[in-house]
C-alpha positions in Angstrom: 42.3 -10.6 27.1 41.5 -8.9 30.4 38.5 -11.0 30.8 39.1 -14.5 28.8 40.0 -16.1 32.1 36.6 -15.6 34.0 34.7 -16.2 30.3 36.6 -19.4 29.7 35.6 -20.4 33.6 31.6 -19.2 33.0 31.8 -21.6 29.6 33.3 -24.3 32.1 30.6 -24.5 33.6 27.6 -24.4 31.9 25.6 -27.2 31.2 27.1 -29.4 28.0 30.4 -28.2 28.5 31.3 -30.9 31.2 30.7 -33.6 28.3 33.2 -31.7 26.0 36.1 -31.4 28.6 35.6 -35.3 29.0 35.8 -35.6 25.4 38.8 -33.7 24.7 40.5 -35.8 27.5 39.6 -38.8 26.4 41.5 -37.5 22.7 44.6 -36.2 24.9 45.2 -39.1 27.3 45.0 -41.4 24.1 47.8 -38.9 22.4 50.1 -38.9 25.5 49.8 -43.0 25.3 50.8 -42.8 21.5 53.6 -40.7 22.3 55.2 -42.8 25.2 54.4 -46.1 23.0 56.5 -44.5 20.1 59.4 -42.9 22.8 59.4 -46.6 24.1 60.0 -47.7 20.8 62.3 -45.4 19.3 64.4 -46.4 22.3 64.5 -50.3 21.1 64.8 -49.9 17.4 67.9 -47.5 18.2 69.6 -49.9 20.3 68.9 -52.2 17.8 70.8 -50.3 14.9 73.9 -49.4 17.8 72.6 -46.2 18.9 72.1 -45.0 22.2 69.4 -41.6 22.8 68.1 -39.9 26.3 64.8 -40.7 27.0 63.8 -37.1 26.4 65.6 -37.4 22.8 63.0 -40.2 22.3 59.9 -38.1 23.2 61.7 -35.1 20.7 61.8 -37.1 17.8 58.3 -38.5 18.1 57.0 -34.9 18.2 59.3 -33.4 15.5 57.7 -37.1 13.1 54.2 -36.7 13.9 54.3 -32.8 13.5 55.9 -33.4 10.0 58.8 -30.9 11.0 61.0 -33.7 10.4 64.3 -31.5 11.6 66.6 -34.5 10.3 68.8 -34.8 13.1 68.1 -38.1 14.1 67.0 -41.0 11.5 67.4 -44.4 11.7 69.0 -46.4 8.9 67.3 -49.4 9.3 64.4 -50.5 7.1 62.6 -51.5 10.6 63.5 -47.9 11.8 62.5 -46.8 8.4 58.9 -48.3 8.5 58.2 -47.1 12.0 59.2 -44.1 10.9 56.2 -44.2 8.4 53.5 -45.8 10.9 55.0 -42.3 13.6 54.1 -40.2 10.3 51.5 -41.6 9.2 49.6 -41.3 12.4 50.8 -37.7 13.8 49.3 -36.5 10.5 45.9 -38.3 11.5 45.9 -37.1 15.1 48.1 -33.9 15.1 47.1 -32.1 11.5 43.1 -33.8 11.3 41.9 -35.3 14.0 43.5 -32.6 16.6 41.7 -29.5 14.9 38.6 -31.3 14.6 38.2 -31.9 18.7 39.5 -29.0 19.5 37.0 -27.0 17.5 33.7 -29.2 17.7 34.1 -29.4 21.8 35.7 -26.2 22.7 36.2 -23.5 20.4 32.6 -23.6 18.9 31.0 -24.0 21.7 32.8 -21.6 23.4 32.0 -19.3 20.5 28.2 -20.1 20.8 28.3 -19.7 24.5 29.7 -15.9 23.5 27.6 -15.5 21.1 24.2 -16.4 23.4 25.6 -13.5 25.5 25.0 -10.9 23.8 21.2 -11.3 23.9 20.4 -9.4 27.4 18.8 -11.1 30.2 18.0 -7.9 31.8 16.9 -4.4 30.0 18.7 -0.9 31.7 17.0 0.6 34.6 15.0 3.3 34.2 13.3 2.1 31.1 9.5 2.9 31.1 6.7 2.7 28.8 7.8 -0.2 27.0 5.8 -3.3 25.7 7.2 -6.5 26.6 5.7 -9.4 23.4 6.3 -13.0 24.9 6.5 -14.8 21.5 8.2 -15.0 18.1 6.1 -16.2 15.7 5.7 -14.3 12.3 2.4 -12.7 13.7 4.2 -11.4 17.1 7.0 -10.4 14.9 4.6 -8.8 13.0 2.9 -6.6 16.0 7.2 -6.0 16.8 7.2 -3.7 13.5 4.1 -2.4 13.7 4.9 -1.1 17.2 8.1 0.2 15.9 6.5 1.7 13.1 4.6 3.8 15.3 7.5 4.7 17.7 6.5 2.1 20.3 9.4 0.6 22.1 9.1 -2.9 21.9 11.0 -6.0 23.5 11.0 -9.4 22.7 11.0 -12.1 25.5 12.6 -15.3 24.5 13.1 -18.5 26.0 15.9 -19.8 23.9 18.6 -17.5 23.5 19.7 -19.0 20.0 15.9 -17.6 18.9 16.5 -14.5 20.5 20.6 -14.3 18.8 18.7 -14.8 15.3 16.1 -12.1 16.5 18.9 -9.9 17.4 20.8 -10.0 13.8 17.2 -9.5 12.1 17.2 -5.7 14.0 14.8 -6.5 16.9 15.1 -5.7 20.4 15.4 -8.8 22.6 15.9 -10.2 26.1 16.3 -13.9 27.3 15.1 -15.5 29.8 12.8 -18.2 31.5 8.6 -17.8 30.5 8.1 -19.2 34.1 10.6 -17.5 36.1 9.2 -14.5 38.0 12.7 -13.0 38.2 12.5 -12.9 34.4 9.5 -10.2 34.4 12.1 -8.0 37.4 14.9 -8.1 35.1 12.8 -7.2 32.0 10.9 -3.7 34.8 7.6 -5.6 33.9 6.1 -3.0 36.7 6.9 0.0 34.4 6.2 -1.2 31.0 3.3 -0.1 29.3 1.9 -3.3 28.2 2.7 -7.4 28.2 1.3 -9.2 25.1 1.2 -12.8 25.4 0.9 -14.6 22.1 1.7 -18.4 23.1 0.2 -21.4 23.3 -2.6 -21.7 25.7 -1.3 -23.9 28.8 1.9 -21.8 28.4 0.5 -18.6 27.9 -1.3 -19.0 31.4 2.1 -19.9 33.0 3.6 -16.8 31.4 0.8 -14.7 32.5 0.8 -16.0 36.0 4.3 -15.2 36.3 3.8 -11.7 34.9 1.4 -10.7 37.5 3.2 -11.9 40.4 6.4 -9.9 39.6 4.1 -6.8 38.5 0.7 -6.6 39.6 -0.6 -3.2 37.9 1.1 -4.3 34.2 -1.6 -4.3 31.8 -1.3 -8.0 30.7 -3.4 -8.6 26.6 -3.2 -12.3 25.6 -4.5 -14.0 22.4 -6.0 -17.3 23.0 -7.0 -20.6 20.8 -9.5 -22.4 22.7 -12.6 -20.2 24.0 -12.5 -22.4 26.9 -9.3 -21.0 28.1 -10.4 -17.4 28.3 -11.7 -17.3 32.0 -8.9 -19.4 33.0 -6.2 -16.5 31.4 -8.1 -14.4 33.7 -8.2 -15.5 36.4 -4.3 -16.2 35.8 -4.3 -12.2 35.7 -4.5 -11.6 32.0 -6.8 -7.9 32.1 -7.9 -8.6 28.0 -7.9 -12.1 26.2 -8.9 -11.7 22.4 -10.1 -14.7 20.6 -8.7 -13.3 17.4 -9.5 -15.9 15.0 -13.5 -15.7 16.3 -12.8 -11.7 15.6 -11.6 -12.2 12.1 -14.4 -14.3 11.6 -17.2 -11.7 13.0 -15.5 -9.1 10.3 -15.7 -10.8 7.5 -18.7 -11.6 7.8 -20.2 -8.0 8.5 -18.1 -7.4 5.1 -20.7 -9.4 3.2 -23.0 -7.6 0.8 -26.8 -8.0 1.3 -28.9 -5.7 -0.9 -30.9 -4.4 2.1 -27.4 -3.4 4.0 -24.5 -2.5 3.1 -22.0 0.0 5.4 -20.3 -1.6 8.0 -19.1 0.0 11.0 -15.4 -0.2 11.4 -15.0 2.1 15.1 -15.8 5.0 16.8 -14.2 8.3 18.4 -17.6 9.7 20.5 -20.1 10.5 17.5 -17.9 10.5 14.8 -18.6 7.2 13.3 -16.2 5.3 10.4 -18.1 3.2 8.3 -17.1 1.2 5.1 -19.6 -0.1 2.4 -18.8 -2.2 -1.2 -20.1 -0.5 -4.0 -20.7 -3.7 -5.8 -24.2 -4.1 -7.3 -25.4 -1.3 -6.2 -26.6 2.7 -7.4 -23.1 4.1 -7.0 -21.5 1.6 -9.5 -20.7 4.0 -12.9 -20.8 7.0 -10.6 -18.5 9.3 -9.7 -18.3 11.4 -6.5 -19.7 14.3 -7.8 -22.5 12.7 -9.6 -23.5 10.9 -6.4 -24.0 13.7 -4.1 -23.4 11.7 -0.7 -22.7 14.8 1.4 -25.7 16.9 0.3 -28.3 13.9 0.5 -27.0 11.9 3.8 -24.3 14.5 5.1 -21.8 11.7 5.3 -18.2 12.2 3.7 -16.1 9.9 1.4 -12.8 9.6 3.4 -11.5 7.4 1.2 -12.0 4.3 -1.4 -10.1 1.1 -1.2 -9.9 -0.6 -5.0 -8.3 -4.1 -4.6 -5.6 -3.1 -2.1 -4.7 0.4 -3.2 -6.4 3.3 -1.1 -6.8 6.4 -2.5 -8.4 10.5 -0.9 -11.8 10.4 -3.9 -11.7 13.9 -6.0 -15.2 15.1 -7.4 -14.6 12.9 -10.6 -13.4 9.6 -8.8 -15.6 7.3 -10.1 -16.4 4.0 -8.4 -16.4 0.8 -9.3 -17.9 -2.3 -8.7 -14.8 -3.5 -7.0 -14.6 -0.1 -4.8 -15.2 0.4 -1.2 -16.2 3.5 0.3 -14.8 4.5 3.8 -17.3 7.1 4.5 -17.2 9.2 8.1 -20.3 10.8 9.7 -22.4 10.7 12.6 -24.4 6.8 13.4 -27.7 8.6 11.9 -25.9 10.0 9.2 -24.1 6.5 8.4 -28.0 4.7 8.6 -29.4 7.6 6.2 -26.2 7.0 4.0 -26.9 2.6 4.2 -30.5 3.2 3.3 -30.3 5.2 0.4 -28.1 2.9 -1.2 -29.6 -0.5 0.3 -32.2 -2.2 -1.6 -34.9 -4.7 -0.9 -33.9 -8.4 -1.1 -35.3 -9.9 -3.9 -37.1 -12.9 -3.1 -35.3 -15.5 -5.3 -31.6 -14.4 -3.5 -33.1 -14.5 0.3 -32.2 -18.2 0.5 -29.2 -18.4 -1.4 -25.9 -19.7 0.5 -22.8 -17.5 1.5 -19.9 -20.4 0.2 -17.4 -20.4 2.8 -14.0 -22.3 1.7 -12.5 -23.3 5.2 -14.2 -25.0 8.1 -11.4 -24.3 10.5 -11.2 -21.8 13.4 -12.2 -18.6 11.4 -14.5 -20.6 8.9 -16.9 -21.6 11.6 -16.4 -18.0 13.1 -17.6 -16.4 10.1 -20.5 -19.2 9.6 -21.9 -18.5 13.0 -21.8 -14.8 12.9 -23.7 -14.9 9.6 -25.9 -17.0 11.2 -26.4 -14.7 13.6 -27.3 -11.9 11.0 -29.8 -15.0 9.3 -28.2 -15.2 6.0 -27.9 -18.7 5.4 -23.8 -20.1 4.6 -22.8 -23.6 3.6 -19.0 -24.9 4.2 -16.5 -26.5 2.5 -13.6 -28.3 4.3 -11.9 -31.8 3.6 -12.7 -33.1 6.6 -15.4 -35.4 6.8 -16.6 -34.3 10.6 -16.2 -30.3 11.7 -17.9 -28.9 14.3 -20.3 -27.0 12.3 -23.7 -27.4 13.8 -26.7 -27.3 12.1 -24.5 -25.1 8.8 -24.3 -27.2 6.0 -21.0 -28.8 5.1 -19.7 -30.1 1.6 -16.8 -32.8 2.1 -14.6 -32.4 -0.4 -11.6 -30.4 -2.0 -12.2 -26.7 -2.3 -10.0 -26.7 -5.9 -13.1 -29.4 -7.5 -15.3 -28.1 -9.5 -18.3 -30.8 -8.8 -17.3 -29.9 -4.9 -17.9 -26.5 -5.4 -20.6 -27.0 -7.5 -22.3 -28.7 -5.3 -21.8 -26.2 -2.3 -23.4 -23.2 -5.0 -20.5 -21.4 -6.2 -22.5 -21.0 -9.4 -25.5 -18.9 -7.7 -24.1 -18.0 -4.7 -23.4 -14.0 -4.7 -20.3 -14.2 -2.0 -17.7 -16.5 -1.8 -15.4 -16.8 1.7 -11.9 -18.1 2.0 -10.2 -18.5 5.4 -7.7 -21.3 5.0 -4.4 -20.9 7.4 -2.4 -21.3 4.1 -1.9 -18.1 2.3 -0.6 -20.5 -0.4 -3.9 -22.2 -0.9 -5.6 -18.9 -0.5 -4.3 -17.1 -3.2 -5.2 -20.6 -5.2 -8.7 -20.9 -4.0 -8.9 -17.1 -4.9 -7.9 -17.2 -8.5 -9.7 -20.2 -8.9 -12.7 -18.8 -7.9 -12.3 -15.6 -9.5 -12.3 -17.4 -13.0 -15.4 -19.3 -12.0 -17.9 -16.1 -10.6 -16.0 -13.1 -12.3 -19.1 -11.0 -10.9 -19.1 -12.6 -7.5 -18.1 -10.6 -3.9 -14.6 -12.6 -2.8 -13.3 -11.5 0.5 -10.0 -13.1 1.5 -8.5 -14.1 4.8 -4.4 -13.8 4.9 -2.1 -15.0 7.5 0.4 -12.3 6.5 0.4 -8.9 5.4 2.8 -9.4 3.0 0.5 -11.4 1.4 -2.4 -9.0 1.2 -1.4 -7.6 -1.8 -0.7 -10.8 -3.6 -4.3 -11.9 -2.8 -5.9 -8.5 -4.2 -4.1 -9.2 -7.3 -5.3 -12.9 -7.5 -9.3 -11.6 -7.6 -10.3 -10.6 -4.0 -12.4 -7.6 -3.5 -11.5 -7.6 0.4 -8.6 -9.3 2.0 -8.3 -9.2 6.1 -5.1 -10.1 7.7 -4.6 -11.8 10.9 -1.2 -10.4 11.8 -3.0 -6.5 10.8 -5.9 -8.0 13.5 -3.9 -8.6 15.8 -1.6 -5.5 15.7 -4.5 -3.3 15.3 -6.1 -4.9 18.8 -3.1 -4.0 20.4 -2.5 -0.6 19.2 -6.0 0.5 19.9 -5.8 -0.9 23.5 -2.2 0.7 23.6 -2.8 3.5 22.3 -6.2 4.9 22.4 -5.0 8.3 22.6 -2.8 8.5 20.0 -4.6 6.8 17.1 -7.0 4.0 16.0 -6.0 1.5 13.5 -8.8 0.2 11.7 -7.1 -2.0 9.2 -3.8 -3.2 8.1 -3.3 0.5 6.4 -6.1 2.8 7.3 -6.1 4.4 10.5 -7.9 7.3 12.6 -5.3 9.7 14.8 -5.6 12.7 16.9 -4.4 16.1 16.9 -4.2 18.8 18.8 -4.0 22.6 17.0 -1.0 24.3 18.0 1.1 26.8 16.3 1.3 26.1 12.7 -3.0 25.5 12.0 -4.0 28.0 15.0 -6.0 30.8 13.5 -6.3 29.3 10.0 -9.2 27.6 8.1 -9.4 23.8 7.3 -9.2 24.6 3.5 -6.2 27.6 4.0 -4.0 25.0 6.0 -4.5 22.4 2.3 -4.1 19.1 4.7 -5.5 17.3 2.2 -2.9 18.0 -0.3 -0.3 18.3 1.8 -0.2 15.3 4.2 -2.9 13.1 2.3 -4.7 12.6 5.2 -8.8 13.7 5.7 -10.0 15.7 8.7 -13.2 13.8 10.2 -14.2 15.6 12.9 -12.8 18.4 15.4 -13.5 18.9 19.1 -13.4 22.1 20.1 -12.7 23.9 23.2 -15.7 23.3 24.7 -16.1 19.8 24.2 -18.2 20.1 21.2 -17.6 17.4 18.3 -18.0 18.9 14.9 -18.5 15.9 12.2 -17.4 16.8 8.8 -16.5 20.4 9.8 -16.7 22.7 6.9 -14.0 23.9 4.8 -14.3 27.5 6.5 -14.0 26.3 9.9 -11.4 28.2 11.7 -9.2 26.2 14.0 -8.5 27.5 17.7 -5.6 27.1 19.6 -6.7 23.5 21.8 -9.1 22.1 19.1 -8.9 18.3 18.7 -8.5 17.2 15.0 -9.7 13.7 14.0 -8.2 12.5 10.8 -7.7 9.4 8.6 -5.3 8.0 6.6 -3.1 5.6 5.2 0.2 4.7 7.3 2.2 6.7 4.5 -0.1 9.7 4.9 0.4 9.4 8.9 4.2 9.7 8.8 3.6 12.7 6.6 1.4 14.5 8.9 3.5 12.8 11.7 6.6 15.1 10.2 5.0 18.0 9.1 3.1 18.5 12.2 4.1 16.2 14.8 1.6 14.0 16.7 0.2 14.2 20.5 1.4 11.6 22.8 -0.2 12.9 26.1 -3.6 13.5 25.5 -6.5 11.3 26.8 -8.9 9.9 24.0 -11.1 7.6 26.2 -14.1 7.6 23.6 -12.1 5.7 21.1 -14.2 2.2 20.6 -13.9 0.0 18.1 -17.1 -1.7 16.6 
């Protein structure tokens, strides 16, 4: 109550609330002329019957009518007096018990209550606040990079224009602030100058005005910005944005290095100095029917299998893990170890499959992406889309429904040995996917999705690989972030950094049982020295200092992240990805 004065005069006046105060006395003024009618009245009708009542008598009994409290006191005993005693009635129950309520809610106590309610979203964060990424955007993929951030202990906030959006934001559990895109003052409030990072993931005309702004209120802010036309890229920059990823052009490029040739198979996923990550489909290949132990990878190549990813579900190999045609192998080693490892299960390209077509399902932003960068590699692609003119090139392209069989038929499906989907509609994907599945149960399928949560739906359908747009983008992010903290190299699978203190120092890699205990694989370890050991042996003895490289799941992350805590203030400037 202490402050419902000066909350009632900010609602006053903001904007709309001038055209509800002229609408509630508009309803008022026409009461007050009912009620001075009927006093008027009342006065004749009782002079009429012989009855003689103050003028203030006449306004009582109007009021006691309308209301319905009806005290009884004074009646008339007229049948005139009687009916207008009706019509008073009648219409104080319109305008007192319905129509009242109604105006008085709709004009002021709602908006009033939305007014309060846009309040709580802050305009400004508390000083002090450091380290934070500010994400100008709320679309399911920047809402996306909000939980991945939080997932990883990042402090994240929000930026919305429209504080309803940012009110809904709030009650979903994020972390929000309102305020204008274009207003520099906006970036002040938010301590732009101290945050760690402003992500821009707009449209491109108002990404530039957002990033513009940005830079004038904190010129050393690390500004990343996702764009949708290429041609907007140097003008982001030179609005101030230090990194503009064309994300949809960078899905494209890694699906298509995902595509399995007989004469090359791994595919570099990133980097930490020489320790190189690689992945590599085990489909039609030596390995298929094998298991770990039978295939000897680490004796012949000196690589190591990290990990195998089997339609979604990643699991650390034993000795008798056998692999699959649907497997993929994340294998870890040095760049020479990782070519040895690619030849020895690469074969020559027979003849007869050199010209057949990748079938690429899509021709939109990531279909031409993926058409071109196979292009690039000379392995020849032909595209599907419904419309009649895409901008394609000199790539073939079959108009028509992806879900026709003559269509498809006509594109190859039935000799081609990889098929491609990239539609925007996860919906349609999962479609495309089963559809396809039933048709070439022995072809390669890799999967674009929108949405994380709909990766797994899409391994289930048929695909062999699925890449996720919202996991692209976070993963960009992160690695920019966070380069000395970890690596994420897909929506699950990610490389981190350790440093050996108490608990591991003086102690083996196979006495400390990571493996078992955290589920996560050691790569590499840098010693004191500055020495990078790839795939260290099991009797390596950790010093006090040492750098551990290791890889795993997000599950098996937490795990270690609990048992052994994780560095946040070491450098890791060799971190690339490919």
């Amino acid at each position: 109550m202490k402050y419902l004065p000066s909350q009632i005069m900010t609602f006053l006046h903001e904007r709309g609330a001038k055209h509800n105060m002229i609408v509630l006395r508009r309803f008022f003024i026409t009461l007050c002329i009912m009620i001075a009618a009927y006093s008027v009245i009342f006065h004749w009708l009782m002079e009429y019957e012989g009855k003689e009542h103050s003028w203030i008598t006449g306004v009582y009994w109007t009021l006691t009518v309308m209301s319905t409290l009806g005290f009884g006191d004074i009646t008339f005993s007229s049948d005139p007096g009687r009916i207008f005693s009706i019509v008073v009635l009648m219409s104080g129950v319109i305008f007192f018990l319905i129509m009242m309520p109604f105006t008085f809610i709709q004009h002021f106590y709602m908006p009033w209550l939305e007014s309060q309610k846009k309040d709580m979203v802050p305009r400004r964060l508390p000083a002090g606040i450091r380290g934070h990424v500010l994400i100008a955007g709320s679309g399911p993929i920047t809402l996306n990079l909000a939980d991945d951030l939080a997932r990883h202990g990042i402090r994240r906030v929000l930026l919305c224009n429209d504080p309803q959006t940012g009110l809904d934001l709030l009650d979903q559990g994020y972390e929000v602030a309102a305020g204008d895109h274009d207003d520099v003052k906006t970036y002040q409030k938010l301590h732009a100058d101290t945050a760690a990072m402003l992500v821009v993931m707009d449209t491109d005309i108002r990404s530039t005005n957002i990033v513009f702004s940005a830079r004038e209120a904190a010129p050393q802010v690390v500004i990343a910005a996702g764009v949708e036309n290429p041609d907007a890229t140097d003008i982001l920059r030179l609005a101030g944005c230090n990194r503009v990823f064309q994300f949809h052009n960078v899905l494209g490029g890694a699906m298509a290095r995902r595509v399995v040739r007989s004469s090359q198979r791994a595919s570099i996923m990133g980097r930490f100095g020489r320790l190189v990550v690689a992945e590599a489909p085990v489909m039609h290949s030596s390995l298929a029917g094998k298991t770990l132990l039978d295939c000897s990878l680490r004796e012949r190549t000196g690589i190591n299998v990290v990990g195998v990813w089997d339609r979604g579900a990643f699991q650390l190999p034993g000795p008798h893990t056998m692999f699959t045609e649907s497997s993929v192998l994340v294998v870890a080693g040095t760049e020479k170890q990782v070519r040895t490892f690619d030849r020895l299960i690469s074969e020559p390209e027979k003849a007869e499959m050199e010209n057949v077509p990748v079938v690429i399902l899509g021709g939109g932003r990531v279909g031409l992406a993926v058409a071109r960068n196979l292009a690039r590699r000379k392995i020849p692609a032909v595209i599907v889309d419904r419309q009649p003119h895409i901008n394609s090139g000199a790539i073939p392209h079959v108009h028509g429904d992806a879900a026709d069989l003559a269509v498809l038929e006509k594109a190859g499906i039935r000799k081609t040995r990889t098929i491609i989907i990239t539609t925007h509609d996860d919906d349609a994907n999962i479609y495309l996917t089963i559809y396809s599945r039933r048709l070439r149960p022995d072809a390669q399928i890799l999967c674009r999705a929108s949405l994380d949560r709909n990766v797994n739906g899409l391994h289930s359908a048929g695909a062999d690989q699925v890449l996720s747009l919202a996991s692209l983008v976070s993963n960009s992010i992160i690695n920019l972030l966070a380069p000395d903290k970890m690596m994420m190299l897909n929506e699950r699978l990610l490389v981190f950094r350790y440093t050996i203190r108490g608990q591991l120092q003086g102690k083996s890699l196979m006495e400390c049982g990571i493996r078992n205990k955290t589920k996560c694989s050691v790569l590499a370890v840098r010693d004191n020295t500055g020495t990078m050991h790839v795939n260290p042996d099991p009797g390596y003895i950790f010093a006090l200092g040492d750098a551990l490289y290791l890889i795993g799941d997000s599950e098996a992350e937490e795990r270690f992240r609990e048992r052994y805590g994780i560095d946040s203030n070491l450098a890791c400037a060799d971190a690339d990805l490919s």
